[in-house]
N, C-alpha and C positions, 0 to 999 in steps of 0.2 A: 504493500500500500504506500500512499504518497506519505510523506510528509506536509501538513497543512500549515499555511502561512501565508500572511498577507501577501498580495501577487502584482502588487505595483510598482515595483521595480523592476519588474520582471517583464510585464504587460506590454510597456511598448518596445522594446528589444522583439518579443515577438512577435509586435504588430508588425515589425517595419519590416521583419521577412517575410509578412503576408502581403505588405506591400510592394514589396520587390518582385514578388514570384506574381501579383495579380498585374505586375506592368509588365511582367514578360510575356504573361497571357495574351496582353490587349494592344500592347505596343507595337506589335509586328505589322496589325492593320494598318497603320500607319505610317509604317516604313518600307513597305514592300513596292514602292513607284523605287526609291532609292536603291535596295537591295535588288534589283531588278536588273536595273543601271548598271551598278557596281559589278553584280555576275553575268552579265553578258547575257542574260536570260528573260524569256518571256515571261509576263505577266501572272499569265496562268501556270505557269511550271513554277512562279516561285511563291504561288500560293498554297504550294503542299508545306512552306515554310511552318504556316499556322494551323494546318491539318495534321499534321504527324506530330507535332507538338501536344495537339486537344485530345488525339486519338491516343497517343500512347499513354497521358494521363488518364483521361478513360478508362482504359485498358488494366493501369496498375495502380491505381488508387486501391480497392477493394482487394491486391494480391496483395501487394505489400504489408499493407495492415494490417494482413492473416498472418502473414511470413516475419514481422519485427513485433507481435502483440505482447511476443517476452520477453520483449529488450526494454533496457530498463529505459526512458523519454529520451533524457539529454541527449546521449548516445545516439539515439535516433537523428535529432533534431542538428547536432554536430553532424551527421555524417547525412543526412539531407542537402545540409546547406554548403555544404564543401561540394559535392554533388553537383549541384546546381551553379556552383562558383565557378567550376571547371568547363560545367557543358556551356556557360557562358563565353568566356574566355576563349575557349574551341570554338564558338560561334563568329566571337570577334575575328578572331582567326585565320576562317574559312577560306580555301582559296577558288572553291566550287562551289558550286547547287550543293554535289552531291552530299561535299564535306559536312556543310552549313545543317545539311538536315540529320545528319551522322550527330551531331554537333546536338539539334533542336531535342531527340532520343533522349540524349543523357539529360540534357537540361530538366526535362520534362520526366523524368523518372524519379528526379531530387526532390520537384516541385509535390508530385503526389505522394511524395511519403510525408512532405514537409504540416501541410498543410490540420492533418489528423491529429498530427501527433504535437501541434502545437495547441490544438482547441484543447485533447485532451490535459495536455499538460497548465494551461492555463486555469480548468474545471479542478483539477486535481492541488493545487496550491491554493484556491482561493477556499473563503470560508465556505459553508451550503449559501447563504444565504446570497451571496456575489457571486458566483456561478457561473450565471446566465451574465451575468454583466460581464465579467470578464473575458468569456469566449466572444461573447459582441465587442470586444474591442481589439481582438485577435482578426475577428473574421472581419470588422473595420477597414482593416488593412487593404484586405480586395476590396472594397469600396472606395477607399479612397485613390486608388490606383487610377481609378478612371478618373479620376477628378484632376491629379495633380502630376502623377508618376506616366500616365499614357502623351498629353500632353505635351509635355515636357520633356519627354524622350522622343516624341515626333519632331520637335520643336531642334532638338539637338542633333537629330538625326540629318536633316534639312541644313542646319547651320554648319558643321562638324562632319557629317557622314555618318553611313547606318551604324559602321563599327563602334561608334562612339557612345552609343549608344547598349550595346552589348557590354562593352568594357563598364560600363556605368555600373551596370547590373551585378556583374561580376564583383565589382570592387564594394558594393551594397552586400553582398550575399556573402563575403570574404568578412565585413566587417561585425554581420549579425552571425556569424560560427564563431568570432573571436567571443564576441559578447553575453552569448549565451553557455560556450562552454567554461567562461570564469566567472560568468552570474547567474547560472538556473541552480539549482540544488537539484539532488538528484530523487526522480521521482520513477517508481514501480507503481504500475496498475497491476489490476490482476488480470489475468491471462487471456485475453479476448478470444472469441470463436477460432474455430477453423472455417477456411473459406467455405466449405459445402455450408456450412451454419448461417457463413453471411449472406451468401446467395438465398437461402430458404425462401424468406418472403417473396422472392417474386412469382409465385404461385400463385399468390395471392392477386386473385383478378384487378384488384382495388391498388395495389400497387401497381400491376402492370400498364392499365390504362394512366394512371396520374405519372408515372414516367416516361411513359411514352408519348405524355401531353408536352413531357418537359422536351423532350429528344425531337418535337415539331418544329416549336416555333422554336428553339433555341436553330434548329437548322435555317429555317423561315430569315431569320434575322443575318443569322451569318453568311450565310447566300451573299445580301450584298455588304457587311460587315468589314469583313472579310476584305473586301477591295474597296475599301471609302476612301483611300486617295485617288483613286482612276474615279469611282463616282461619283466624287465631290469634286473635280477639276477642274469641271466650267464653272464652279461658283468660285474655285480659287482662285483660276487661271496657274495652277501649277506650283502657288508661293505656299512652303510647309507651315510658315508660320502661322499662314490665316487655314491653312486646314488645322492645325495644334489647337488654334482659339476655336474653331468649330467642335474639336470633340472632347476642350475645357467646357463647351454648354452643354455635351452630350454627358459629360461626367456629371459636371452641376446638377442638373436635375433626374440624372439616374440615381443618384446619393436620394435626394428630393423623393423619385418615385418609390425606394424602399420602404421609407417613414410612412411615406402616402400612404403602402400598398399595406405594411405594417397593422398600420391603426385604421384604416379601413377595415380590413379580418377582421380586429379584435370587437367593431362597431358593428358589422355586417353577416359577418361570415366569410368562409374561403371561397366556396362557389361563385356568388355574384362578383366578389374583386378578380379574383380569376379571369372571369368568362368577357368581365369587361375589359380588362388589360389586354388577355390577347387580342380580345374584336377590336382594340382600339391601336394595338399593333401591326395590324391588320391592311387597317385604315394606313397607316404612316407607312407602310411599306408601298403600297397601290396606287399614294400620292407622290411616291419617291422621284419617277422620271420627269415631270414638270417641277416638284422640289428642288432639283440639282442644279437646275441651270441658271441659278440667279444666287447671289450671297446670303440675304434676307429668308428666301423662300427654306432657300438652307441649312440656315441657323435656326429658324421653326419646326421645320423636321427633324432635326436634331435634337433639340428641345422634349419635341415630343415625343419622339422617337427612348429617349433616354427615360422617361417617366415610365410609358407605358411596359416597356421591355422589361424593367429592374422592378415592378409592381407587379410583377406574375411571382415573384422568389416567395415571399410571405407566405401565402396561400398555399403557395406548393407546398413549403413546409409544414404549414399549418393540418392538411390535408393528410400528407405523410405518416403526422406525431398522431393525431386520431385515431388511422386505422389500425396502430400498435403502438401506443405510447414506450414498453419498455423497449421495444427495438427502434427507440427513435433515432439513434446515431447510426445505426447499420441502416436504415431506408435513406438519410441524408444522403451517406454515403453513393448510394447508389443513383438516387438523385443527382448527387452529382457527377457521375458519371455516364447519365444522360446529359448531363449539360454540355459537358465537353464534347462525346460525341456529338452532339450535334454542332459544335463549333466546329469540330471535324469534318462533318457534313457535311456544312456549307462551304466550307471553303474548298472541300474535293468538284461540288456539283456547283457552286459557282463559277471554279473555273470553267467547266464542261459549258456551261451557259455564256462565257465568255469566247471562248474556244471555237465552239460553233454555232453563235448566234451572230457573227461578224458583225458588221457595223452597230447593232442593236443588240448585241450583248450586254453591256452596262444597264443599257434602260430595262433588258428584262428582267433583272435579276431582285427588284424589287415587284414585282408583279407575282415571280415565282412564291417569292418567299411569302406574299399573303395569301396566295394559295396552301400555302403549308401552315398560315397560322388558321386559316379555315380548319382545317385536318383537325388542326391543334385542339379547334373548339368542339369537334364531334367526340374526339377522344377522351375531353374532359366533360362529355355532357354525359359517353357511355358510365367511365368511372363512378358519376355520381349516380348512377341508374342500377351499378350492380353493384353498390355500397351496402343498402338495407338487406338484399337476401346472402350477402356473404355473412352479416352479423351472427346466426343463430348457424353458424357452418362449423364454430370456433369450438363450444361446446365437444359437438357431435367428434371433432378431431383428436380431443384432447388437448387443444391448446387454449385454455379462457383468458390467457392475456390479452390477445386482437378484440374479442369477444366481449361486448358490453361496455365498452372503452369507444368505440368508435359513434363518431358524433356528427 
């Protein structure tokens, strides 16, 4: 078991590797006109930058956590972030596509182990009663990454070169492994599942449907995400700094949309904030191709674009922790492993729409993506339709945890 103890000196050392590892997430969208340039390479080949990235977090989010659950945190969290210090640096690096994405693997293997194992270690130092506060300021981290760290690495990338931008990261991710291995204490949980354990719930029809709501529009979105420098260009004319202030407003009110979509839930319920975020994602995506072409029309989209998008997380979680409250960290989990996939998604079948939509590639790729926020919304209306007859299924199985908990 952990050691308990106040966890605020502790808190933002971990915040700021969540902010490092959520701007290496989001950053790339932003720098891939540059990285394009610099590797000799087409648009859409070097959009697997940010696919192989999302896919292989994905992929080892939920391995990892089965395979280090009895390694004592720091440990973890030291050898995360060195991990991630190097696939940066290897990124910076790169003297090819091929390297750079060799490069993105490792990155992205530090970042999902990183992430878990800092909520838990956060939860695990602080009192019961700070908890929850303390992981929200871990998981802050990715939030503010859009606001301040995406930005500003597009911003540098533009000014300095994409490399500069990598070495950033690196040199952030170098300085939270010094900080954390001579100021965490060391903390043992007890022994989490084995992976068959963590996969279990997805049997469970109610989970299948509410993450496969996630793996839509999360695709829906990065469809044209994914390339917002090529499809913000007519509003830029090509200057990174004013695409940087553009996805400073997308950050701004994606911060904004969380709280929004937050205490909407807690006022409403999950369903109705749900159903209205993606139909209103929907919407911002369908408006995207006349949005793009003017600076104003594009800063609105953006705008909007950032509320509606980061107002579907709440819910979803909220949805999640109902249908089994004691496995609510293993359904996040997974959760977020649709996420990624579908940041993986979209940027594999963005490019494909780029590729071979030739001239009218760009303009389509936000038309696609509200067709998938459509999707988004059947699969979030089945979930809620075979919510009430999964309930009295819990009983009959032996498991009355799911059972009678769900709301």
């Amino acid at each position: 078991m952990a050691r308990t103890r106040p966890a605020l000196p502790v808190l933002p050392v971990l915040a700021v590797g969540a902010f490092a590892i959520g701007t290496d997430t989001f950053v790339v969208a932003g720098v891939l006109p540059e990285v394009a340039r610099g590797l000799g390479a087409g648009l859409a080949d070097v959009g697997w930058v940010s696919t192989v990235f999302a896919l292989t977090y994905a992929v080892l989010a939920p391995v990892l956590g089965a395979l280090t659950g009895r390694v004592e945190r720091r440990t973890v969290l030291v050898v995360s972030l060195v991990v991630f210090t190097l696939g940066n640096a290897a990124s910076a690096l790169a003297p090819s596509l091929g390297t750079l994405l060799a490069a993105r693997v490792a990155t992205a293997a530090g970042a999902a182990l990183y992430i878990p194992a800092a909520s838990a270690s956060a939860a695990a130092l602080s009192p019961p009663k700070r908890r929850g506060r303390a992981m929200a300021v871990v998981l802050g981290g990715l939030s503010a990454a859009t606001v301040a760290g995406v930005p500003f690495g597009t911003w540098l990338a533009a000014d300095l070169g994409w490399r500069s931008t990598f070495w950033l990261l690196a040199g952030v991710g170098a300085l939270c492994a010094a900080a954390v291995a001579g100021g965490l204490p060391e903390v043992r949980l007890p022994a989490a599942p084995g992976l068959a354990a963590r996969l279990a719930p997805v049997r469970d029809p109610r989970v299948l449907f509410t993450v496969l709501t996630t793996l839509l529009f999360m695709t829906g979105g990065y469809l044209a995400l994914t390339y917002i420098g090529a499809v913000l260009a007519p509003a830029t004319d090509g200057s990174g700094t004013t695409l940087a202030l553009l996805l400073l407003v997308f950050g701004v009110f994606a911060v904004g949309g969380t709280v929004l979509g937050g205490r909407a839930t807690d006022r409403w319920g999950p369903t109705p904030v749900l159903l209205g975020s993606v139909a209103g994602l929907g919407v911002v995506l369908a408006a995207l191709p006349p949005a793009r072409g003017g600076l104003f029309t594009a800063a609105v989209a953006m705008a909007a674009w950032g509320v509606t998008a980061m107002a579907t997380q709440p819910p979803q979680q909220h949805r999640l922790f109902a249908i089994a409250p004691a496995s609510g960290p293993l359904l996040l989990s997974l959760n977020s492993s649709a996420t990624f996939a579908g940041i993986s998604l979209g940027g594999f079948a963005g490019g494909l729409v780029i590729e071979h939509g030739g001239a009218d590639g760009l303009d389509l790729l936000g038309p696609y993506g509200a067709g998938l926020s459509v999707l988004a919304l059947v699969t979030a209306l089945i979930g809620v339709r075979v919510k009430a007859p999964a309930q009295p299924a819990g009983p009959a199985r032996g498991a009355p945890e799911p059972a009678g908990k769900t709301g």
